[in-house]
C-alpha positions as CSV (number, residue, x, y, z in Angstrom):
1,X,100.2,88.7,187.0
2,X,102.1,89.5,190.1
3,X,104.1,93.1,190.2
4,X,107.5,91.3,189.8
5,X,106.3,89.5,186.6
6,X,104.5,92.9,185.8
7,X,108.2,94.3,186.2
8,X,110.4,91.6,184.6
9,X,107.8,92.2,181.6
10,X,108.1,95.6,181.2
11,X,112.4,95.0,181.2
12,X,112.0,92.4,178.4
13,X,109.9,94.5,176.1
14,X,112.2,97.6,176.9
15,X,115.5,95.7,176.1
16,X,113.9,94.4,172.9
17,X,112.7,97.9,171.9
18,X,109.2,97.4,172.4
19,X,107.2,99.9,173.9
20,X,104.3,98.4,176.4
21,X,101.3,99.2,174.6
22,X,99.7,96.2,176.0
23,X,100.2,94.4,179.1
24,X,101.3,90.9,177.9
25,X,97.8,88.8,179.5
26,X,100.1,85.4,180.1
27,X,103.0,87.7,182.3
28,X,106.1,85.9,182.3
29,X,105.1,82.6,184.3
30,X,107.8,80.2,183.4
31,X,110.1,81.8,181.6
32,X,113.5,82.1,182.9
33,X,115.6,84.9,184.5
34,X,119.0,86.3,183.5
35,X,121.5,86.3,180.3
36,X,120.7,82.4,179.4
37,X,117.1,83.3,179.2
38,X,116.4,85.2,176.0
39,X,118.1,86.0,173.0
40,X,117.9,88.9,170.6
41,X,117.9,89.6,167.0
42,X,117.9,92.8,164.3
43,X,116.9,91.5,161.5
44,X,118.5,93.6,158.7
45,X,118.1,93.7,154.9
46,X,121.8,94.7,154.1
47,X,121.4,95.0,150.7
48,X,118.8,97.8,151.2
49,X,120.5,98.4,154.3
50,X,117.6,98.9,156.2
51,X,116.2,97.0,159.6
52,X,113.0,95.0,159.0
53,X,112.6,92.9,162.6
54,X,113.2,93.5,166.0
55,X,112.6,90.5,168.0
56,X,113.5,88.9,171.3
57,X,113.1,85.1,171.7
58,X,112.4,83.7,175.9
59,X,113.0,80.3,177.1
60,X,111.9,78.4,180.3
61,X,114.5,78.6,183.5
62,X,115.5,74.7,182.6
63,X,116.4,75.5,178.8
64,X,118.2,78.3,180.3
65,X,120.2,76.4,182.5
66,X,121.3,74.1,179.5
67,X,121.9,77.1,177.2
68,X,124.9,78.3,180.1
69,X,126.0,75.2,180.0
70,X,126.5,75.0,176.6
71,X,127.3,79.1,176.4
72,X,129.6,79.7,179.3
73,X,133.2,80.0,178.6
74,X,132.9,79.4,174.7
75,X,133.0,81.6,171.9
76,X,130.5,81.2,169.0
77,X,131.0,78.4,166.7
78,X,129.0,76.3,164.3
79,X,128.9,73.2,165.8
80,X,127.6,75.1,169.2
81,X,124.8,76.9,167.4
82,X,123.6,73.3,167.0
83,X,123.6,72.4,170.6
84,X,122.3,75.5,171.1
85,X,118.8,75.3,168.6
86,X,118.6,72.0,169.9
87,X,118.3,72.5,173.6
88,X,116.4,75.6,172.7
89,X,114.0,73.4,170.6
90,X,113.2,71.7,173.6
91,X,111.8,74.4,175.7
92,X,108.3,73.7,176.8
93,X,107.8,77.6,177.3
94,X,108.9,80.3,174.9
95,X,107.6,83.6,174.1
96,X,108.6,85.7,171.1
97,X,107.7,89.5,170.8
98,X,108.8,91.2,167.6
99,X,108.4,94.7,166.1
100,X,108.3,95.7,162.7
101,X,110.4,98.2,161.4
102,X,109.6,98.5,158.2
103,X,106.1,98.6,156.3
104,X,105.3,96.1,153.8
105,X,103.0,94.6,152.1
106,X,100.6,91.4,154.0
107,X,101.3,89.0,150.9
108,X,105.0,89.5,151.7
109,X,104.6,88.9,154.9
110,X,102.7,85.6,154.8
111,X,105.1,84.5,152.0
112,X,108.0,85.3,154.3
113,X,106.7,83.0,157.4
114,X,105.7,80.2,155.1
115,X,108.9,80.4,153.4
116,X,110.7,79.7,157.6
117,X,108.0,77.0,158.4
118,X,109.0,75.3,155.0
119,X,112.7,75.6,155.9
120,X,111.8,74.5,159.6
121,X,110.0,71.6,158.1
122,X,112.6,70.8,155.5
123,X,115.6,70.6,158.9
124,X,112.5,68.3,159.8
125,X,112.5,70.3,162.8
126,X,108.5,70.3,162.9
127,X,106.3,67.6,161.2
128,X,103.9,67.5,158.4
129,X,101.0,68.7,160.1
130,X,102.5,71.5,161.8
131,X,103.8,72.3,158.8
132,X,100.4,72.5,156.9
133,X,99.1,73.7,160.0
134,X,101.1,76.9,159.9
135,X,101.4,77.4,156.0
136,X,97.9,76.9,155.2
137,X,96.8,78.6,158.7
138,X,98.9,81.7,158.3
139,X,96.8,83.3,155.3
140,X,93.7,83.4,157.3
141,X,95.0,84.2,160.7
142,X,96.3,87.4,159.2
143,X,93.6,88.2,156.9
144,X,92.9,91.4,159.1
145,X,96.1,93.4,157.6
146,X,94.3,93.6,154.4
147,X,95.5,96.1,152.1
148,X,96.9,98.0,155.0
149,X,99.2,95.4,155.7
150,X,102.2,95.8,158.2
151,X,103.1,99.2,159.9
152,X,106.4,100.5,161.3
153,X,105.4,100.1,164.8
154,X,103.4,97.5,164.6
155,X,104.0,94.3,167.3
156,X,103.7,90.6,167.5
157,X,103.6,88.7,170.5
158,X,103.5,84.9,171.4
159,X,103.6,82.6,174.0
160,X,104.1,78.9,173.7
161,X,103.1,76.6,176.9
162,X,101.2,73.8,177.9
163,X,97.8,75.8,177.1
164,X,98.9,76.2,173.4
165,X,100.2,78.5,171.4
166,X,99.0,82.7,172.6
167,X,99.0,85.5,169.4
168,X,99.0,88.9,169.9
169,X,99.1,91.1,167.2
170,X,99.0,94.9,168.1
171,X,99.1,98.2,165.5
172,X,101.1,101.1,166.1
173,X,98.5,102.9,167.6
174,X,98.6,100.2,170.5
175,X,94.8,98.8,169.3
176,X,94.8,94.5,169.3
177,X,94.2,94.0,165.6
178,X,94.5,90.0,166.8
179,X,94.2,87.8,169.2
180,X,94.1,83.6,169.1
181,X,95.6,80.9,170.6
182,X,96.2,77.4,169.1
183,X,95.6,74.3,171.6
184,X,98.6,72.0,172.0
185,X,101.9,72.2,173.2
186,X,103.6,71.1,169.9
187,X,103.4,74.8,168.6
188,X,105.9,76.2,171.0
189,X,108.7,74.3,169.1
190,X,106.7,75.6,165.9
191,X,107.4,78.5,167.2
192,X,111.2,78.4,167.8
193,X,111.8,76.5,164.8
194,X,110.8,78.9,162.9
195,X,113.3,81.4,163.9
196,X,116.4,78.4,164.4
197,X,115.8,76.5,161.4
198,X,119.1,76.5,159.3
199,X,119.1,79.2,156.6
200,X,116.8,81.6,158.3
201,X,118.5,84.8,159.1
202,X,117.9,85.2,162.3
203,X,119.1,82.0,163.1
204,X,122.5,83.3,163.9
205,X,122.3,86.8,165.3
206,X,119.6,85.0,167.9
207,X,122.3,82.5,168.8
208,X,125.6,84.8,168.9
209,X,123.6,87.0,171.1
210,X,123.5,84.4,173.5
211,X,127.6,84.3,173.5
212,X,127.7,88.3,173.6
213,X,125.6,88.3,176.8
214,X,128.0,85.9,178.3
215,X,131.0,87.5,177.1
């Protein structure tokens, strides 16, 4: 990792709330630069009016590009949050690093992500095997939370690219409880979908903040 990718790094995490307890081993190799780049999502629980997810979403510099063009000069609407996951959708490199706000339980944690891959699946966003990939996957990949299950503090980073898909999962303490990467580009749109599919809540605050940065 070069100093300036060291240095873009360390502005990303900060701006998404996420202290550097690791250095980030993929740096920031083809992502973009600037507003177009990256969006950014609270996810709150209104109705227990607490925040649960803090997450910020990076593209490549050519999804970027489309995203202004699509962006620039507009305010949100429906019908450009659908340009907008699908040109996003398309990115051949993404990252996502999210912290958790809240503790809860593992179970509800691994019901929660299977519960956006099935709505990901059902937009037929991904296909059947990425979808039994991820759903069946998920259980065993996070198997390490155990009873302890998720932390305020804790982090989760990924990186989607041509080498596959890079997890990072790191405790509040700043210790690696995980690390894996899945071969083949097909999970970086896993990934993204995910988060875009319609009816997941952070579809929207991750779009809007796209138009909020341009604004």
């Amino acid at each position: 990792m070069t100093r300036r990718d060291a240095v873009e790094l360390l502005l990303a995490i900060s701006a998404a709330g996420l202290a550097p307890s690791i250095a980030w081993a993929d740096g920031t190799d083809g992502l973009g630069v600037g507003p177009y780049s990256s969006m950014h999502a609270i996810l709150e629980k209104t109705i227990f009016n607490f925040d649960v997810i803090d997450l910020t979403v990076r593209v490549d510099q050519a999804t970027a590009t489309e995203l202004e063009h699509i962006v620039k000069g507009h305010k949100y609407s429906d019908r450009l949050a659908v340009d907008v996951v699908s040109a996003a959708l398309h990115a051949t490199n993404a990252s996502a690093a999210q912290q958790f706000l809240r503790d809860f339980e593992r179970d509800d944690f691994v019901r929660g992500v299977q519960a956006e891959v099935g709505r990901a699946y059902d937009a037929r966003l991904i296909d059947q095997n990425e979808y039994s990939t991820v759903y069946w996957g998920f259980p065993r990949w996070f198997s390490f939370l155990g009873k302890r299950g998720v932390k305020r503090g804790d982090k989760l980073f990924e990186r989607g690219g041509a080498s596959g898909l890079h997890s990072v999962y790191v405790d509040k303490d700043g210790k690696t409880q995980m690390e894996m990467t899945l071969d083949g580009t097909s999970h970086t749109k896993t990934l993204l979908a995910t988060y875009l599919a319609p009816g997941n809540e952070l579809r929207e605050p991750l779009v809007r903040s796209l138009f909020d940065a341009a604004s």
